[in-house]
C-alpha positions as CSV (number, residue, x, y, z in Angstrom):
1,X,137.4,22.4,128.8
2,X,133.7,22.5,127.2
3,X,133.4,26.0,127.8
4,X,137.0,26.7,125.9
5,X,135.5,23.8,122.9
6,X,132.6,25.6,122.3
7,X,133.6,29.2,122.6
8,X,136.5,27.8,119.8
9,X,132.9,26.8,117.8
10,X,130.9,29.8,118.1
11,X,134.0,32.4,117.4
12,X,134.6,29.7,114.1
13,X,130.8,29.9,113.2
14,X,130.8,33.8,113.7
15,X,133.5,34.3,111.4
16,X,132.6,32.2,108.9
17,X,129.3,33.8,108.9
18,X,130.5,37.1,108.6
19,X,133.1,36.2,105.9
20,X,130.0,34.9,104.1
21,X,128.4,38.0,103.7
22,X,131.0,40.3,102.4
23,X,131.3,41.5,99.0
24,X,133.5,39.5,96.5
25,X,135.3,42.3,95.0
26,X,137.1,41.3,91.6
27,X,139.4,43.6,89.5
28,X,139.5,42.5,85.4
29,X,141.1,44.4,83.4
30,X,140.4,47.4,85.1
31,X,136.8,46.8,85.4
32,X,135.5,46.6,89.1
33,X,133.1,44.3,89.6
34,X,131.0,43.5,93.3
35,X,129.6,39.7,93.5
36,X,129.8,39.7,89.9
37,X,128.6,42.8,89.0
38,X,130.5,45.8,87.5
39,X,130.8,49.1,89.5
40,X,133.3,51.0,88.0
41,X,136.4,51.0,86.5
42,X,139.9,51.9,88.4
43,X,142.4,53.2,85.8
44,X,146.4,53.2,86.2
45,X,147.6,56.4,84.9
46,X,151.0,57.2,83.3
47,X,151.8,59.0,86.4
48,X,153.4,57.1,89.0
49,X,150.9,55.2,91.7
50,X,147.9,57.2,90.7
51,X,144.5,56.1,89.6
52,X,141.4,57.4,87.8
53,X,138.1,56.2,88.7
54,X,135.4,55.8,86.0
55,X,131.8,55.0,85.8
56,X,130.6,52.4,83.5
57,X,129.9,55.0,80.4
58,X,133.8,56.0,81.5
59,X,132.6,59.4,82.6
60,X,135.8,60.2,85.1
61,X,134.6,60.7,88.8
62,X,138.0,61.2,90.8
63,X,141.5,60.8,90.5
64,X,144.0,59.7,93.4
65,X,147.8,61.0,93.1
66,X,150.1,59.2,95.1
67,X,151.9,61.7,97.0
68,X,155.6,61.1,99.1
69,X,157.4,63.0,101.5
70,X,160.3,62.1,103.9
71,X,159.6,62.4,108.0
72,X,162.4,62.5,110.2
73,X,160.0,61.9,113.3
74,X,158.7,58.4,111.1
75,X,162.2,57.0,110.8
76,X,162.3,53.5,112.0
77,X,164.1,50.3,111.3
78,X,161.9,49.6,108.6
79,X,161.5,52.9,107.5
80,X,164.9,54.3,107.7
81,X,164.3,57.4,105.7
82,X,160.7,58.2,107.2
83,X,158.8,57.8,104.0
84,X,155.7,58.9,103.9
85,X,153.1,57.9,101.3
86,X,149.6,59.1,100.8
87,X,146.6,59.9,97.9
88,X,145.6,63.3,97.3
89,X,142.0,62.8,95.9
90,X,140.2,65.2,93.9
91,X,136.6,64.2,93.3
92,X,135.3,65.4,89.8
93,X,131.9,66.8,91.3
94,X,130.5,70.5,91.5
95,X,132.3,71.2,94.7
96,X,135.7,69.3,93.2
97,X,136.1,68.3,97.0
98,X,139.5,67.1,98.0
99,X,141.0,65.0,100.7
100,X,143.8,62.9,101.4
101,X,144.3,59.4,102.6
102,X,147.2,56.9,103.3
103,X,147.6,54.9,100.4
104,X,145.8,51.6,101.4
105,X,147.8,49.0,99.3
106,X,147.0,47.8,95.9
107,X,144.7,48.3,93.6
108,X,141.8,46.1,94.7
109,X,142.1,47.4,98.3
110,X,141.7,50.9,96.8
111,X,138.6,49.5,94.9
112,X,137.0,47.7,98.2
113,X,137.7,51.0,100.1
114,X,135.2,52.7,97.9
115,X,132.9,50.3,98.0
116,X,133.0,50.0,101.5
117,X,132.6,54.3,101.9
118,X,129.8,53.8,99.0
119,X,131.4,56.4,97.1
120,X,130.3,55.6,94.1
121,X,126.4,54.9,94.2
122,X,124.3,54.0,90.5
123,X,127.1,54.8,88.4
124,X,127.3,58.6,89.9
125,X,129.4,60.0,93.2
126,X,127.4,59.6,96.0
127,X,127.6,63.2,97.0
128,X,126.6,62.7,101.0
129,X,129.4,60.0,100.6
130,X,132.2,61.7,99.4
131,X,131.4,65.0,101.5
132,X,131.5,62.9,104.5
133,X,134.5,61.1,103.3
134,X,136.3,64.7,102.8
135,X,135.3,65.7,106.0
136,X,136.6,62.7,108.0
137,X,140.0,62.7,106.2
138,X,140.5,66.6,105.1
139,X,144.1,67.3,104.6
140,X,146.2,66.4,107.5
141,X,149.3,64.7,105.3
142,X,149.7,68.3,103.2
143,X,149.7,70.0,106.6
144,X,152.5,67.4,108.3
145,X,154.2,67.8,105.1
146,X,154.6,71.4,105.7
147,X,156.0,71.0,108.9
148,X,158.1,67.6,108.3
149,X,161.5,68.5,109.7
150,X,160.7,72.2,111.3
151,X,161.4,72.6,114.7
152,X,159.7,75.4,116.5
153,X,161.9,77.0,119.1
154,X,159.9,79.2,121.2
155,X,162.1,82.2,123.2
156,X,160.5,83.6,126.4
């Protein structure tokens, strides 16, 4: 019983302690801030679930389209027509490097998903970020989005 009480009190003082030193991220009005302290901004464009990232003198950095497609090998109950949903990101750099990612939820978990990568590093694109970032992700909803629905019969 003592060994269950205080393993309870360390896993409580552990998490706590690690809640404690996260970032508070807060979205006003566009305007990203981390522990008080403005970032960037994350824009809503007229086109539907996509955003435009900013830097504080609202130079644009990157822009994530929201992107759907159907899956007939994702249909479940609770997706019954095997939606699909992702961002296709162009960063605004020299290389205009692209990628794709699921979309992550809202709007702040968009903005604590670049924080996190540290995409966006003194007001600039942190280029070893964002080519990393690229690299991890690359393209893989575009390619199942090609093949969504094909079935390949091979004949012998």
């Amino acid at each position: 019983m003592k060994t269950i009480l205080t393993t309870t009190i360390l896993l409580c003082f552990f998490t706590f302690n690690s809640f404690s030193q996260e970032q508070k991220v807060t979205i006003k009005k566009d305007l990203v801030s981390v522990n008080d302290t403005p970032v960037f901004t994350l824009v809503s464009t007229n086109y539907p679930d996509a955003y435009t990232l900013y830097n504080l003198n609202n130079e644009k950095l990157a822009v994530f389209n929201a992107q759907f497609y159907s899956d007939s090998k994702q249909i479940t109950p609770g997706n019954p027509q095997g939606r699909i949903g992702y961002f296709d990101i162009t960063f605004l750099n020299e290389d205009m490097d692209k990628c794709e990612i699921r979309i992550v939820g809202a709007k702040k978990q968009l903005a604590q998903l670049i924080i996190s990568e540290e995409l966006v590093k003194d007001g600039k694109l942190n280029e070893t970020a964002v080519k990393q970032f690229c690299r991890i992700n690359g393209m893989k909803f575009s390619e199942e989005r090609k093949n969504s629905g094909t079935t390949i019969i091979i004949n012998h």
